[in-house]
N, C-alpha and C positions, 0 to 999 in steps of 0.2 A: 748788267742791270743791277743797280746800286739803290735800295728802300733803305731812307733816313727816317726816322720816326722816332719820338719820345716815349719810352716808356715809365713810366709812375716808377719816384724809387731811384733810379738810377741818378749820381750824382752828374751833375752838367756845369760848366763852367758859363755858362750864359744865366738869366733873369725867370726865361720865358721861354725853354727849351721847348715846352708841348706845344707850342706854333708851325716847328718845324714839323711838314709830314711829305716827304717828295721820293720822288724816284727820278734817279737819273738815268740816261741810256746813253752809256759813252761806246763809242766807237773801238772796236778793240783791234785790228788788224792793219791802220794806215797810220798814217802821221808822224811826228819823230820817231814814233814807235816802234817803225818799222823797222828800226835798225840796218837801214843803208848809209853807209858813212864809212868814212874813209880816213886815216891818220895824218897827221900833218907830215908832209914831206915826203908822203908814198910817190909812188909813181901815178898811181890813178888819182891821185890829190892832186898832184902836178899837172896831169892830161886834161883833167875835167876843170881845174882853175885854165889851163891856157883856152881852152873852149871860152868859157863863162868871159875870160875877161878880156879876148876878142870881142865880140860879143857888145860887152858893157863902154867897151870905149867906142865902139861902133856908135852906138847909142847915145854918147856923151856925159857917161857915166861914169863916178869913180870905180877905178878895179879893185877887188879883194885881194889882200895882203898874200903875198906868196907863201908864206908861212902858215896859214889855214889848214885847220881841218876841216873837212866839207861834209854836210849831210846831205840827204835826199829827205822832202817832207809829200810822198804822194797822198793828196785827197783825193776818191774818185767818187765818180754819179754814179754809180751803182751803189755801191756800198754805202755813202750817203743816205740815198734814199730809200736803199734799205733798211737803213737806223730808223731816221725820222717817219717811214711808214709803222713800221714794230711799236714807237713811240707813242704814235698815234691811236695805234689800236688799242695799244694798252691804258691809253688815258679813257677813251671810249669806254670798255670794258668796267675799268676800276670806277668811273666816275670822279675824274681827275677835269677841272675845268678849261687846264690849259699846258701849254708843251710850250718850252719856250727855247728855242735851237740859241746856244751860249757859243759865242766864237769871237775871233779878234781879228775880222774882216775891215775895220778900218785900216788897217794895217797890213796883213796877208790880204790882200784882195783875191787872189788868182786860186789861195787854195781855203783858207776860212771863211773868205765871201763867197766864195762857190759852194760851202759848204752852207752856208742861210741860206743863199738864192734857190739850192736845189732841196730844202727843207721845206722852204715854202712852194716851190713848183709840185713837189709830193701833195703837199696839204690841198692846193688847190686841181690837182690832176686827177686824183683817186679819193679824196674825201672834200668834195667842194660842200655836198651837203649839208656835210658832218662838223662843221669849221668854220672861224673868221677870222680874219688879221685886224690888229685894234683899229685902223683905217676903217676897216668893215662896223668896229664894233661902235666907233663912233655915232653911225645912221642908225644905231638902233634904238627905240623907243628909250629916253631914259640913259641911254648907255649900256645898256644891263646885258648879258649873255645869254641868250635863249634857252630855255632847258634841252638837253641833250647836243648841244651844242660844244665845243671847243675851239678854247681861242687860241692862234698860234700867234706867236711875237718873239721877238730875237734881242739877245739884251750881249754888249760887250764883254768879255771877260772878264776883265778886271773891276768893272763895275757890279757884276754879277757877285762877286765875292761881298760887294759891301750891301746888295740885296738880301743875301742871304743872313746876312747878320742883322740888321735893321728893319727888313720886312720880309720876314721867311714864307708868311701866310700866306703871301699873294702867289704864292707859287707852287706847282701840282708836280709836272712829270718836267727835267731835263733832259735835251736832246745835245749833247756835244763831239766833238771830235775827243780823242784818244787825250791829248796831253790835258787837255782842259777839263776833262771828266775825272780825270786820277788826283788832281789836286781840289777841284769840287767835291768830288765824295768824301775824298779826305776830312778837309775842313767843312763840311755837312755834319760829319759824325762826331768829331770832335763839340760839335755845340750839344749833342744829344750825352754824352758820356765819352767818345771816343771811339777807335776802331773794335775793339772789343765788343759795342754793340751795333755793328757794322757785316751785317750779309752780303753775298753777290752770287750774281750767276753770270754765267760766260752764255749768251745763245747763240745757237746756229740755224739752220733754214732744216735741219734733220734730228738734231739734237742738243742736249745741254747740259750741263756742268756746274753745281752748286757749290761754293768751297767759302770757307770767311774771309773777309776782304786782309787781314792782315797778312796770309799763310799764316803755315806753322810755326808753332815755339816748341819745337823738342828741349830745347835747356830748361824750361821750367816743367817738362812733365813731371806730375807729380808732386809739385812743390805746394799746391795752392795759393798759387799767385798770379793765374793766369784765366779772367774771366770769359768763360765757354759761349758765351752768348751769343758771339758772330757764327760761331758753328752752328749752332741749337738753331737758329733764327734764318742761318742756309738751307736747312733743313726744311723749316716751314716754307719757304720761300718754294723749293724744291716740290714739297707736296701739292700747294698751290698751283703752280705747276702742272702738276698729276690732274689738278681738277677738286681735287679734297679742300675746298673751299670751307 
């Protein structure tokens, strides 16, 4: 869990950095991330290509180069909808207007577009009350978002970057998969000052872990060159947390 936010003071490389105020919720245990992958020319690179590209010509499909290295990219419905519920509550809670699931489901279908589809089956399965999808938000008086209400809507990846920079306002809490949230947060932070004032927490369904989004710089302990703020600001994140609102 990733809170981007402006604070007074702090230098920013953007116009109009106090627009930005969002929290993303990226996926931290699946996706490339997951580090199943195999070297080029192993033998289980060799076995899992002759599989894949059976397979692909079966299909009528060009094969993958014999020379590959191969990764495994699992999204699962659980974990999924794990995120995008956690997401939700927490937009609920904060008074965030809207969750917006970031993914590159035109493209990945089977595991990014599984990852909207089952973002929005969450929204609509356990907070139907609670929610609308902009289809939804169209019939409503005006257009307008009900009070206590949240809207869920899914926006491309790569489009999503040029949102963020062009119109950061329109947007409250992020829900993404693993790869897409690490370079989101990133480039979120970087328009507020950079990863320096840059918090995160790790959560789990038992517990949680608040650390700064950069890790450590032991080579500068000491030096006065290295600004504390993503720690100081995990901290509060952390307390929050606790309840100590």
């Amino acid at each position: 869990v990733r809170p981007v936010r402006y604070l007074p003071g702090i230098p920013a490389p953007v116009k109009q950095p106090e627009k930005i105020n969002l929290v993303i919720f990226r996926e931290n245990t699946e996706d490339v991330y997951a580090g199943v992958e195999w070297e080029a020319g192993s033998p289980v690179a060799r076995e899992i290509l002759g599989l894949v590209n059976a397979r692909l010509v079966e299909e009528g499909k060009a094969a993958i180069a014999s020379d590959s290295a191969i990764g495994i990219k699992p999204m699962s419905y659980h974990n999924t909808r794990r995120l995008v519920a956690r997401a939700i509550r927490y937009a609920l809670a904060e008074g965030y207007s809207s969750v917006t699931l970031v993914h590159k489901g035109n493209i990945m279908k089977y595991t990014e577009g599984a990852f909207r589809d089952w973002g929005y089956q969450v929204a609509r399965e356990e907070f139907a009350q609670q929610t609308l999808t902009e289809e939804e938000l169209q019939r409503e008086p005006g257009g307008r978002l009900p009070p206590g209400k949240v809207l869920i809507n899914d926006r491309i990846a790569d489009a999503m970057f040029q949102q963020l920079l062009l119109r950061p306002e329109e947007y409250g809490v992020l829900a993404t998969p693993n790869l897409n949230g690490d370079y989101l947060s990133d480039a979120a932070a970087a328009q507020v000052g950079g990863l320096g004032m840059a918090p995160g927490a790790n959560m789990g369904e038992r517990c949680a872990l608040f650390e700064a989004t950069h890790g450590s710089a032991p080579k500068y302990a000491g030096l006065d060159k290295v600004n504390p703020g993503s720690l100081i600001l995990s901290g509060v994140e952390m307390l929050r947390f606790m309840g100590w609102q």
